[in-house]
C-alpha positions as CSV (number, residue, x, y, z in Angstrom):
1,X,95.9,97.6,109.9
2,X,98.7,95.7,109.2
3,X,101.2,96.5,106.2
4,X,103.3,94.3,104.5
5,X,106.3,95.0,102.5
6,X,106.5,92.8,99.4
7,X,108.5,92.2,97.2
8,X,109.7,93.9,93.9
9,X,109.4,91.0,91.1
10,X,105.3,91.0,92.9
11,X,104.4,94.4,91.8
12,X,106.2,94.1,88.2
13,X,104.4,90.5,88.2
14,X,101.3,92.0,88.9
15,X,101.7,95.3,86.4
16,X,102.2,92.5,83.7
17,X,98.8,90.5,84.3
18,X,97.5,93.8,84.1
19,X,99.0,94.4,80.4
20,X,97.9,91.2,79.4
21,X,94.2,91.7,80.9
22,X,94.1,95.0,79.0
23,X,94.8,93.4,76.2
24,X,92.8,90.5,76.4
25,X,89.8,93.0,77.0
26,X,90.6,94.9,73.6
27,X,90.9,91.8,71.7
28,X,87.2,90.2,73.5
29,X,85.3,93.3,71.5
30,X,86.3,92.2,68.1
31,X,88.3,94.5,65.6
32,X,88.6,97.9,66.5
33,X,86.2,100.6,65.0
34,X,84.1,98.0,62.9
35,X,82.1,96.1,66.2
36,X,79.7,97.7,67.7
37,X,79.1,95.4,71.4
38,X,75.9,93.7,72.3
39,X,74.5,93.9,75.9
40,X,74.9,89.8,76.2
41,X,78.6,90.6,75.1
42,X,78.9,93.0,77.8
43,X,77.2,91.3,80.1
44,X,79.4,88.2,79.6
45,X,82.5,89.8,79.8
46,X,81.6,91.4,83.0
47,X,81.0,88.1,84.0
48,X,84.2,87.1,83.2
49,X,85.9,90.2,84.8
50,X,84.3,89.9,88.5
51,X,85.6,86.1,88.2
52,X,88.9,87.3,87.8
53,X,88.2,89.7,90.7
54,X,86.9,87.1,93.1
55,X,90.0,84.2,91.8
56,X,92.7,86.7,92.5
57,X,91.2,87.5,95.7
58,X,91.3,83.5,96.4
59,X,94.7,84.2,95.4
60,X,95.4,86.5,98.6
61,X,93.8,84.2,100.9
62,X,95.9,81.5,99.9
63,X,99.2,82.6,99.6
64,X,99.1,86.6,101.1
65,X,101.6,86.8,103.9
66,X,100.4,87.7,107.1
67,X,96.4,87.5,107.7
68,X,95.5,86.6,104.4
69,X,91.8,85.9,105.3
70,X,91.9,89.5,106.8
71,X,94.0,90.9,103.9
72,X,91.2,88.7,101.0
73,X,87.9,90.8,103.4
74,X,89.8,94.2,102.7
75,X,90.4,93.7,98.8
76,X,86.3,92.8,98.3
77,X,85.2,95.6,100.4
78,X,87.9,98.2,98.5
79,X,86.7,96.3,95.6
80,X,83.2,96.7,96.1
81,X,83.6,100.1,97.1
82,X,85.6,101.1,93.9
83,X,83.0,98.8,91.7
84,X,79.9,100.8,93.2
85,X,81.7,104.4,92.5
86,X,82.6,103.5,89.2
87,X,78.9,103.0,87.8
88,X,78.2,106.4,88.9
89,X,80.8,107.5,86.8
90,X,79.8,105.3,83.9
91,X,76.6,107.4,83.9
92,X,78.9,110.4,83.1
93,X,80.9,108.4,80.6
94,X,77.4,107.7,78.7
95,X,75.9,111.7,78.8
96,X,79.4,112.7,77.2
97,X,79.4,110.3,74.5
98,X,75.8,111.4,73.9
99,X,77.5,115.0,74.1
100,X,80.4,114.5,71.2
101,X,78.1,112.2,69.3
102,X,80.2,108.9,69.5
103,X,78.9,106.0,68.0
104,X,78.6,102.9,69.8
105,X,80.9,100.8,68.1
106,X,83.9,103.3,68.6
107,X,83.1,104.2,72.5
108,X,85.1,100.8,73.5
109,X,88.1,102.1,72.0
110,X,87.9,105.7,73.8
111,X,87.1,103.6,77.0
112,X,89.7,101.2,76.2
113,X,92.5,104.1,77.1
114,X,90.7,105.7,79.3
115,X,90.7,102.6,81.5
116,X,94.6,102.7,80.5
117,X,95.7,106.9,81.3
118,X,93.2,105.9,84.7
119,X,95.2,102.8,85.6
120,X,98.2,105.0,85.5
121,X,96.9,107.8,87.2
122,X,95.5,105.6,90.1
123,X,98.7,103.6,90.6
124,X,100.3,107.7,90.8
125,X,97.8,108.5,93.7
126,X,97.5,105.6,95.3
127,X,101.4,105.4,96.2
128,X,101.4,109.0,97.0
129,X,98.3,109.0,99.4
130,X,100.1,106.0,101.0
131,X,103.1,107.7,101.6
132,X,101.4,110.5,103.2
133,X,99.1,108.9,105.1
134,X,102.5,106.6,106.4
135,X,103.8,110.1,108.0
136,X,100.6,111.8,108.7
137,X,98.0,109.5,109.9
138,X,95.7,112.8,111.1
139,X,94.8,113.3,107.5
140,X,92.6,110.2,107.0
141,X,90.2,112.1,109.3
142,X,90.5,115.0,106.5
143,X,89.7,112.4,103.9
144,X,86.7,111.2,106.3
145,X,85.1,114.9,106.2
146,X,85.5,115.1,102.8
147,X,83.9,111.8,102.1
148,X,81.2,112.7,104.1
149,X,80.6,115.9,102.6
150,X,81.1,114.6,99.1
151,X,78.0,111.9,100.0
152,X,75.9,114.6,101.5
153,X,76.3,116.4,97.9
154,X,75.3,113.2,96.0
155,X,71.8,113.7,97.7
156,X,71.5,117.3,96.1
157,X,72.6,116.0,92.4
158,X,69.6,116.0,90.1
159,X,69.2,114.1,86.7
160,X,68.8,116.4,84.5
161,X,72.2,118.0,85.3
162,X,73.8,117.9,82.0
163,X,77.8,117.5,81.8
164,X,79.5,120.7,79.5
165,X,82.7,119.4,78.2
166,X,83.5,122.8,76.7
167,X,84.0,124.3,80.5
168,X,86.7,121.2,80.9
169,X,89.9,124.0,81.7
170,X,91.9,120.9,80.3
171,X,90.0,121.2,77.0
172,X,90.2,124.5,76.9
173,X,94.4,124.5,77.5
174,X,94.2,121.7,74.6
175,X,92.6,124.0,72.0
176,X,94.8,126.9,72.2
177,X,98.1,124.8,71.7
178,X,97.0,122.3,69.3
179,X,94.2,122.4,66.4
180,X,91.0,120.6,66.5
181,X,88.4,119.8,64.2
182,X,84.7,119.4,64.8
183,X,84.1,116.6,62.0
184,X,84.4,113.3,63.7
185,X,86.7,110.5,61.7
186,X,85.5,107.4,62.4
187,X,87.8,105.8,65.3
188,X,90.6,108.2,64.6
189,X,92.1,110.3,67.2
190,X,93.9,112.2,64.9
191,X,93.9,113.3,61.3
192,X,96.3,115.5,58.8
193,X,94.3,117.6,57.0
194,X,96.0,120.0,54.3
195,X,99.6,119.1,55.7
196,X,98.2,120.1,59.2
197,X,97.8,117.1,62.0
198,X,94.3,118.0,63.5
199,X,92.6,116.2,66.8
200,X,89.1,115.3,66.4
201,X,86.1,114.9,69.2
202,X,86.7,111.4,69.5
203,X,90.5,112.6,71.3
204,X,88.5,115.6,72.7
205,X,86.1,113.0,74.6
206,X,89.1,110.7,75.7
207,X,91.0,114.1,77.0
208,X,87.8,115.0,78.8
209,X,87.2,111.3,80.3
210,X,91.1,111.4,81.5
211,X,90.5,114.4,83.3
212,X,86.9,113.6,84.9
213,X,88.6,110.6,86.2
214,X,90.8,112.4,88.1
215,X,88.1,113.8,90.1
216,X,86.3,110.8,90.4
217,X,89.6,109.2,92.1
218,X,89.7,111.9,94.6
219,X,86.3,110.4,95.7
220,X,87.3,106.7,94.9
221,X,90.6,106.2,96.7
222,X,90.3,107.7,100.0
223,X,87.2,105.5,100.3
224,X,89.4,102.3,99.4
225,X,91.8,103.3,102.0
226,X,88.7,103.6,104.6
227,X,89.4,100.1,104.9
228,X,93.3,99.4,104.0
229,X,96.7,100.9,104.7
230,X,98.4,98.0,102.8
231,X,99.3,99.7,99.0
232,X,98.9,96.4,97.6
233,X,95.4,95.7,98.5
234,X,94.3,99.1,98.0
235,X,95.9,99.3,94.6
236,X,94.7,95.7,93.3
237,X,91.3,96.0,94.3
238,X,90.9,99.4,92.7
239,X,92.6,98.4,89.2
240,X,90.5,95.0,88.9
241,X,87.5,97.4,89.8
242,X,88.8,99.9,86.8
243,X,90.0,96.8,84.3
244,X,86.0,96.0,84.2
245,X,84.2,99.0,83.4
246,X,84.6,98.7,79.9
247,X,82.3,95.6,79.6
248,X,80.2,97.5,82.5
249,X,79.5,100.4,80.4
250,X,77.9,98.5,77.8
251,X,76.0,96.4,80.4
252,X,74.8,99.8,82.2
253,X,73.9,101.8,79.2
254,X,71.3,99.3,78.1
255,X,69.5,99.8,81.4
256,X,70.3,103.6,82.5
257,X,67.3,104.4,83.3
258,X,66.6,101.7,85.6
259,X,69.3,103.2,88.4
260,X,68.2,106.9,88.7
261,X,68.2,106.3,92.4
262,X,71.9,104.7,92.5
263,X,73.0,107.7,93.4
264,X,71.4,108.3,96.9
265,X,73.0,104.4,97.8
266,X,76.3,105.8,96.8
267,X,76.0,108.4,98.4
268,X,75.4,106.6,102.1
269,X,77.9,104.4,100.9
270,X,80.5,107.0,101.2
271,X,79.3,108.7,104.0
272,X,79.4,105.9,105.9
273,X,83.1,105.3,105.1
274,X,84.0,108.9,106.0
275,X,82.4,108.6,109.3
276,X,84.7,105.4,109.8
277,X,87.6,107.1,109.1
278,X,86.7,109.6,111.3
279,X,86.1,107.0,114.5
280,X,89.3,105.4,113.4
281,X,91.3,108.8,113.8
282,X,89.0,110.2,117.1
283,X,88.1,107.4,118.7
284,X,90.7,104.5,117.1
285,X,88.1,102.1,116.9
286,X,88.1,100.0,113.2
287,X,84.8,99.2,112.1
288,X,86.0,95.5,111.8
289,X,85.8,94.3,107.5
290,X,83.3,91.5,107.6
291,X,81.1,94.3,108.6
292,X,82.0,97.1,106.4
293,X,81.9,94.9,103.4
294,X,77.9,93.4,104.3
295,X,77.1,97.4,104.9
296,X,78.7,98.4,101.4
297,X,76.8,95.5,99.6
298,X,73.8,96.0,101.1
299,X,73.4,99.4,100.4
300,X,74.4,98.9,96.8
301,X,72.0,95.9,96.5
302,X,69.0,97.3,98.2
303,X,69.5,100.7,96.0
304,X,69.6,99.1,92.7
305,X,66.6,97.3,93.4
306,X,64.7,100.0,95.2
307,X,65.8,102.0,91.4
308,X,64.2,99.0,89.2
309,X,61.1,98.7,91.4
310,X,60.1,102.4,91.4
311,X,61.4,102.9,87.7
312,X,58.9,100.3,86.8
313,X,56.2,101.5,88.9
314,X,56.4,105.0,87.3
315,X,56.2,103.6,83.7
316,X,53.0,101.5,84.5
């Protein structure tokens, strides 16, 4: 896989379309605290979000140095696969609001810096895992037997695992430095109560989405590297993933219980990119990306629906 190095002013071009995005996004919801989002909302703005996607991916096919077409297939399938993960994780995002009792018309404004700490941590990770995997190309087939292990283990998940925030170790470091009170305030992440500055469960449920997210990108970003070594694609294709999932959440939360079985195509999904990791390392043969990207979107497409159609056969 060929790398290119670009230059400076592109990254700090991109970084800025990202600000703007973001702040686009938090604008599109209305005022903060006093809107609570519709599922048309959400389902427009998601819209609107994979059009960005797919126009900036036009973008790289245009003007990309180097195979653009080549470099445009590994964005959508690093894309996809980032898209895919991330409404697993949305799942989690929804039983933890449940769990801190967050009202739906503060939840975009947790999400909303979420998405922003994640964007952070995910540019952090993603230069990092380049620069190792640059000097030590062996451990990609690590990556590849963790993926596979890690999609083996979505198979064993069950639904009525319930997420405990209070075993979060970050939560618990939080607590004994810094006071926290169990009243929530509306959409305030902090209050002073009696002279003292207090954090409330609405910051408690950011600090615990920060943190899951952390995992979740262990998962996430080897499987975007399954198929591209270029830092640029792998990085753009898993922030425009990230930059939607606010309007996502809202979309997904509506129908929950219509993707139960989401979980088994995500889980194929990422054994199947550990296991071509692992050929590319053994055997050095690349699963070429036309055909990576129809395998990831098939599975994806053929779970969901295989979710609605037996969901609605058990409520009949």
């Amino acid at each position: 896989m060929e790398m290119i190095n670009l230059p400076i002013w592109t990254w700090i071009l991109f970084y800025i379309l990202v600000l703007i995005m973001l702040l686009i996004d938090l604008k599109s919801f209305g005022k903060k605290g006093q809107h609570e989002v519709s599922v048309s909302e959400a389902l427009k703005m998601t819209a609107v979000w994979i059009g960005v996607s797919l126009l900036f991916c036009g973008g790289i096919y245009l003007f990309y140095p180097g195979d653009a077409h080549e470099k445009a297939m590994e964005f959508l399938a690093g894309y996809l696969i980032e898209k895919s993960l991330s409404m697993d994780n949305l799942f989690v995002f929804l039983m933890l609001f449940s769990f801190f009792g967050v009202k739906n018309k503060y939840q975009h404004e947790v999400l909303f810096w979420g998405i922003f700490g994640a964007l952070v941590l995910r540019s952090i990770f993603i230069f990092a895992g380049t620069a190792i995997i640059s000097q030590f190309e062996w451990i990609l087939g690590v990556f590849g037997l963790f993926l596979i292990y890690t999609g083996f283990k979505m198979f064993k998940h069950h639904d009525d695992e319930q997420v405990d925030p209070s075993k979060n170790i970050f939560v618990k470091l939080f607590k004994k430095f810094f006071p926290v009170t169990d009243k929530m305030h509306e959409d305030k992440f902090f209050i002073i109560e009696n002279g003292k500055r207090l954090a409330t469960p609405l910051f408690i449920t950011l600090l615990v989405i920060e943190t899951t997210d952390v995992a979740f990108a262990v998962d996430s970003i080897p499987a975007v590297f399954s198929v591209s070594r270029d830092p640029f694609i792998v990085l753009t294709s898993n922030i425009f993933a990230i930059l939607g999932l606010r309007a996502l959440y809202f979309a997904l939360a509506a129908v929950a219980k219509y993707f139960t079985y989401l979980k088994y195509g995500l889980g194929i999904i990422l054994s199947f990119v550990g296991i071509k990791m692992l050929m590319e390392v053994i055997w050095h043969y690349k699963v070429p990306t036309p055909w990576s990207l129809a395998i990831i979107f098939g599975v994806l497409v053929l779970s969901m629906l295989l979710s609605v159609w037996i969901s609605k056969n058990k409520s009949k």
